[in-house]
N, C-alpha and C positions, 0 to 999 in steps of 0.2 A: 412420733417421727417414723416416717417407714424406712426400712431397711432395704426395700428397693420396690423401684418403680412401676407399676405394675404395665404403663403404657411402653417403657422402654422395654421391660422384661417379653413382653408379647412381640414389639417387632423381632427384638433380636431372637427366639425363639423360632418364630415365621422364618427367619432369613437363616436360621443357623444348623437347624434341624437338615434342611436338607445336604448342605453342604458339611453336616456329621455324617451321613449317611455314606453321601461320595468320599469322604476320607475314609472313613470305614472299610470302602470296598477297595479306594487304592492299597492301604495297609495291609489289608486281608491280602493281598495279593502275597504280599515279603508275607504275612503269618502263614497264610495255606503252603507256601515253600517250606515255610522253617520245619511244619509240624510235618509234611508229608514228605519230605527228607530225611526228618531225623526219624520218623517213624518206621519208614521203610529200609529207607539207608544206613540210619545208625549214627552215633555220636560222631564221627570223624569226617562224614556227607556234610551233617548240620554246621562243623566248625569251617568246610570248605565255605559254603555257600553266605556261611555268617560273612567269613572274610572279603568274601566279592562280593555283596552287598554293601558290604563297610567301605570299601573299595570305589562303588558303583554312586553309592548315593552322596560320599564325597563330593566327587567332582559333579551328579548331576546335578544338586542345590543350587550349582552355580548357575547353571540354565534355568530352573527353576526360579532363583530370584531375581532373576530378571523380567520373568512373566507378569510377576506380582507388581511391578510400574503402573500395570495396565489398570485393574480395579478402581484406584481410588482418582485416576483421571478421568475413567467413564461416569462412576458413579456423580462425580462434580458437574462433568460435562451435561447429565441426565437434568439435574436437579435445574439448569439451564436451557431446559432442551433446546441442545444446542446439538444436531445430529450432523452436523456437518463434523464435528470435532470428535466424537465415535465414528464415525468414516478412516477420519483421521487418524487416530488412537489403532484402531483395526488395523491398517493394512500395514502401519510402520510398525507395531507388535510383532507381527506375523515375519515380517523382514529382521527383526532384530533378534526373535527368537529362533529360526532356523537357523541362521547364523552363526547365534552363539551353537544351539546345538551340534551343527555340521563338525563344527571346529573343535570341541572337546571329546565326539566319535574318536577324531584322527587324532588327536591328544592322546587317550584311552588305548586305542589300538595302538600304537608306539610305543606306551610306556608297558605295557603287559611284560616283557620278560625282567622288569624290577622286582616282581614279585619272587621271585629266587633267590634277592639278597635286602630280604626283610627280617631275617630272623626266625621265622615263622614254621610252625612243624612242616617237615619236610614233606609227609605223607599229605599231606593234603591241599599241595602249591598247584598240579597238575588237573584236579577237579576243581579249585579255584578259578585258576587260568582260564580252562575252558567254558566253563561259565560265563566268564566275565566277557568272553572272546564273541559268544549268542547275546548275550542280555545287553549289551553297551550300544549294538546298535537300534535297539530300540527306543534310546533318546529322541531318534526324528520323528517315528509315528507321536512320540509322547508330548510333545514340544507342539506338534500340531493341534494336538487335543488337548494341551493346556492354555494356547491361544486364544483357541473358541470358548476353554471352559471361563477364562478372565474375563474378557469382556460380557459371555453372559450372566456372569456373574456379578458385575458390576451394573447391571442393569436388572439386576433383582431376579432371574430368572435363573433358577439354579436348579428345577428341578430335573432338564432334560440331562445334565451332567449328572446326576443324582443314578438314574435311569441306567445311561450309557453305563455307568462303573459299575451297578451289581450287575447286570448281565455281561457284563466280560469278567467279574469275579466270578462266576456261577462257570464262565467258558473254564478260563485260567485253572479252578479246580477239577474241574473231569479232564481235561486234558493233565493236566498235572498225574491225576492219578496212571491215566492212560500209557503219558509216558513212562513214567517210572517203574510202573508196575510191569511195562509190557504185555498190554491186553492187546490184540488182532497183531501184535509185530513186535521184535527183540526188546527189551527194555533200554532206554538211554540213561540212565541213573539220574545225576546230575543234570545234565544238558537237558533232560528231558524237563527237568522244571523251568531251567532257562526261555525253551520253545515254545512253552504253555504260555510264559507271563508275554512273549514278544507276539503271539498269535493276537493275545486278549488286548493289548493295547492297541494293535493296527484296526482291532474290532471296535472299539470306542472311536477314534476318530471319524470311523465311515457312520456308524450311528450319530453320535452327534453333530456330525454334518448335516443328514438330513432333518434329524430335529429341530433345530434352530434356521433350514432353510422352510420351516412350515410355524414354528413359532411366532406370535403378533408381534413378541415385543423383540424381536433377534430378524425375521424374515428381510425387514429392509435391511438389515446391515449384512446381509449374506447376499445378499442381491446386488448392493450398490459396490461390494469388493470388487478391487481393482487393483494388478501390479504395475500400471502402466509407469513408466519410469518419471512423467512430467506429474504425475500426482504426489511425489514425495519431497517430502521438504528436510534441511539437514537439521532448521533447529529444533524439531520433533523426535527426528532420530536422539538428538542431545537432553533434549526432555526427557525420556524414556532411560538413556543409558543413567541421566543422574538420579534418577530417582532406583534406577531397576540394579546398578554395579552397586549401593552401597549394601541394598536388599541381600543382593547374593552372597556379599562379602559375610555380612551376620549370619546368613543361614548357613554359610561355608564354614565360620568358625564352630557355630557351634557342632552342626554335623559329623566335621572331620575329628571334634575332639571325643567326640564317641566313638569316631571309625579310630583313631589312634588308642581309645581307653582298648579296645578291641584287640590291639598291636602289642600291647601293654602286657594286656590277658595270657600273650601269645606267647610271650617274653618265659612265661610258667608254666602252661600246659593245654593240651586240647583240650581238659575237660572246662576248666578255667576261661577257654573263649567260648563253648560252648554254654555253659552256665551264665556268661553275659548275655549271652544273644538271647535265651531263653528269657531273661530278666528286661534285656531291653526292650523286647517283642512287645511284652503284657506292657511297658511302661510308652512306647511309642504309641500302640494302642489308645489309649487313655489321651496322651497329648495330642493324636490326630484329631480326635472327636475334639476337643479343645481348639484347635484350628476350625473349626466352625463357626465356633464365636468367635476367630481373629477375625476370618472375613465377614465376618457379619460386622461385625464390633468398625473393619476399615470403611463398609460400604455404609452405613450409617452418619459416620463421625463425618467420611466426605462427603454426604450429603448435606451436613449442616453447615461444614465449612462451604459449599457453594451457596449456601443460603442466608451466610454469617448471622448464622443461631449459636452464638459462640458460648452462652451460659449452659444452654442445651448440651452443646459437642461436650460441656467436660460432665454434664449429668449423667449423658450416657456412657460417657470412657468409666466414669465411680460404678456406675451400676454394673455395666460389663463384667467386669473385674471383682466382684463380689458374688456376683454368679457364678466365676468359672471358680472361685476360691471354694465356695458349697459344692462346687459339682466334684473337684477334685479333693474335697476328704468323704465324701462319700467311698472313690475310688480307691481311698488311700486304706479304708479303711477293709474293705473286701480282699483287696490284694492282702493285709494282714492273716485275716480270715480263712483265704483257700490259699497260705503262699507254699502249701504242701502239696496241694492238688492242683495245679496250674501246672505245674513243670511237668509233670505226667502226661502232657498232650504234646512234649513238644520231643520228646526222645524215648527210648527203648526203656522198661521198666526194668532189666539188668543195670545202667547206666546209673548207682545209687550214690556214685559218686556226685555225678551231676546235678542228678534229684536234690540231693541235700545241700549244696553251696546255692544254687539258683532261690533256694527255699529262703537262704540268708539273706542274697541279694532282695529279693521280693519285699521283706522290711526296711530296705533303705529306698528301694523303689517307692516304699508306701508314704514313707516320710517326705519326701523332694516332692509329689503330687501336688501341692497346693505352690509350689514354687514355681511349677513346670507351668502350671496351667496358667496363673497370671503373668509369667513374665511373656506368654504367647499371646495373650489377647494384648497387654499394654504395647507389644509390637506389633498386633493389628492397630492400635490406636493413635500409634504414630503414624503408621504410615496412612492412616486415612489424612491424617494434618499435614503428610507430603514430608515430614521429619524422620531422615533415613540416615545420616551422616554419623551422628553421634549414637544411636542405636549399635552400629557396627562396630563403633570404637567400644562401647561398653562388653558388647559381647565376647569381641579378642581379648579383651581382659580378664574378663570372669572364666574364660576356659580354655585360655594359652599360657596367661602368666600365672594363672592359679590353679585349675584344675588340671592340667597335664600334670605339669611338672611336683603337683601336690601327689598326682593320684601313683607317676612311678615311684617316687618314694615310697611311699605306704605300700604298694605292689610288690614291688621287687626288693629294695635295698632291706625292709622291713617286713618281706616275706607272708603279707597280707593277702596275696592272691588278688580273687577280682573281686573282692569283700572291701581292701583295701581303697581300689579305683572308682568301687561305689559311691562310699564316703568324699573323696571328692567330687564326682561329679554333683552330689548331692549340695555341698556347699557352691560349686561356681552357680549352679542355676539359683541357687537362694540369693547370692551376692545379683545375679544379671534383675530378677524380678525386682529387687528392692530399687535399684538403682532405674529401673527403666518405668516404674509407676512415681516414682520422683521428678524424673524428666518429662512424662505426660501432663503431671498437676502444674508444675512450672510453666509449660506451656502454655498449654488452655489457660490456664489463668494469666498470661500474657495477654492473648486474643484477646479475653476479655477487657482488661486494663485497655488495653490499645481502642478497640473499640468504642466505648464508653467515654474516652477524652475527644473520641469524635463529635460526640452524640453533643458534647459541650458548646 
């Protein structure tokens, strides 16, 4: 009997590597900040810049999960070539993701002077603030270049997005340095990492613009765009929002209950938020490269559903899923390994406070890796089947009603620090994977049944 497929294991591979790549260099962007802040800046930079990140990728998730609509429509549409209906997918994408973007800028930039009545060390609300005040509006460049990166990515071509992100990672760190350190001009501290990361994203979207205007398989669909106002239709707009609001809702729970584990942290002490971030960094890491095989794992699955190879879609949803399970105790198992020498990269080597709690969290980091990774791909595997509803309700579950409210107890009431918040977060993600690879097999094997009494 094999243990996995070796035809399924190679597409997804083909399709996932590159789009590990690209998540890599998005992430490296928040690492090259964490470590070249706290390096330079010092523990109390790191725990600013933790906080508006925590802040930042809250609310951006939710533009983000709306992007994510886009993939498993093209991918269907492809498997049909049916190019009038990526025409279509594009241009109302594009409209529904600035949109939302535009709108949670002015959201963000309003709600900024909350952050003085969070609880939160006082010394570090002001290099917070202004951070967030440069980084927030880079949602519009990013929203653009995550438009382009959906649909070509739904279309199987994922290496120019691949491209685009390490060379605006490569930009983002020499500028990073540049600024902070104050090479040819004053040093901006803070802000200066902020200007780096807003520079390197406006830089991705003008690169892969032109990529994909010279690419075979993306050229016609950069050509045939169009915002003409008689080319849109509302029940596409509605297509998109139902599949892309419930998206955002689950990436918004779970997000913000690490920006709140983060608040939590805050509730104890700088060193306490600084030692998550450190902890979260290595462990985001790991889960990005994981989101490689989501999108692989979605653009797959909805290619079988356009094809109703429905014994196939749940062959490959099994195999996926047993993939990212091996990838991630590998992972689980080296963050055990170096969980002394990882935090060493991301703060001042006086900071031994730090060093040592983060060294703790790293072991509960290690543990939840195999949780983290497949409850990511079994939500690529949904949403390739276009099931997004119940996804989102499972998530609010697993790390509103359980993981918050688990992790301030242990934290605070119970004086566990961010050792405490770990442990929770650790069991909501073991609770979300079990429940959402349940809901995949249920599925698919739906299709199946349903189809087969046709065949009758």
């Amino acid at each position: 009997m094999q243990i996995l497929n070796p035809v399924h294991t190679k597409r997804l591979f083909q399709l996932a590597i590159p789009v590990m790549i690209t998540q890599v260099g998005q992430v490296s962007v928040q690492l090259f900040d964490n470590i070249m802040v706290g390096k330079l800046l010092g523990a109390d930079a790191l725990a600013s810049v933790s906080l508006a990140n925590g802040v930042f990728f809250s609310i951006f998730v939710l533009a983000l999960g709306f992007s994510l609509a886009i993939p498993p429509l093209v991918s269907e549409a492809q498997s049909k070539n049916d190019h009038t209906a990526i025409n279509r997918i594009f241009r109302h994408g594009f409209v529904l993701n600035m949109t939302v973007g535009l709108v949670l800028v002015i959201i963000m930039l309003f709600a900024l002077p909350l952050l003085y009545h969070l609880d939160q060390p006082e010394k570090i609300i002001p290099d917070t603030e202004s951070y967030l005040r440069i980084t927030v509006i880079s949602i519009i460049p990013f929203m653009m270049f995550q438009t382009m990166r959906e649909v070509s990515e739904g279309l199987s071509f994922t290496i120019g997005v691949t491209k685009a992100t390490i060379i605006a990672n490569v930009i983002n760190i020499v500028l990073n340095y540049i600024f902070i350190k104050g090479i040819f001009m004053e040093s901006l501290g803070v802000d200066g990492s902020a200007y780096a990361s807003f520079i390197a994203r406006v830089f991705m979207v003008i690169f892969l613009f032109f990529v994909m205007k010279k690419n075979p398989a993306t050229k016609r669909y950069m050509a045939d765009f169009s915002l003409k106002a008689k080319l849109f239709q509302k029940t596409m707009f509605e297509k998109l929002v139902r599949l892309g609001l419930p998206t955002a809702l689950q990436m918004f729970f779970e997000v913000t209950a690490f920006a709140a584990a983060a608040f939590i942290c805050g509730l104890v002490s700088a060193n306490d938020i600084a030692s998550h971030q450190i902890a979260l960094s290595m462990a985001s890491f790991t889960f990005n490269l994981c989101i490689g095989f989501s999108v692989a794992s979605t653009i797959m699955i909805g290619r079988r559903l356009g094809e109703q190879s429905f014994v196939e879609l749940k062959e490959v949803g099994i195999n996926n899923m047993k993939i990212v399970f091996l990838f991630m105790g590998v992972c689980g198992i080296l963050f055990i390994v170096f969980r002394h020498v990882l935090p060493t990269f991301f703060t001042q080597k006086e900071d031994l406070e730090v060093i040592h709690l983060a060294a703790q969290l790293m072991i509960i980091a290690a543990l939840f890796q195999l949780s983290d990774g497949v409850q990511v791909v079994a939500l690529g595997c949904l949403r390739g089947i276009q099931d997004v509803k119940i996804p989102s309700i499972i998530t609010f579950i697993a790390y509103w009603i359980i993981t918050i409210p688990l992790g301030y107890f242990l934290c605070v009431p119970m004086k566990m620090g961010a050792f405490g918040m770990w442990i929770a977060l650790g069991l909501g993600l073991t609770i979300s994977a079990v429940l959402l690879v349940f809901r995949f097999l249920k599925l698919s094997q739906r299709k199946i049944d349903a189809f087969e009494k046709t065949r009758i």
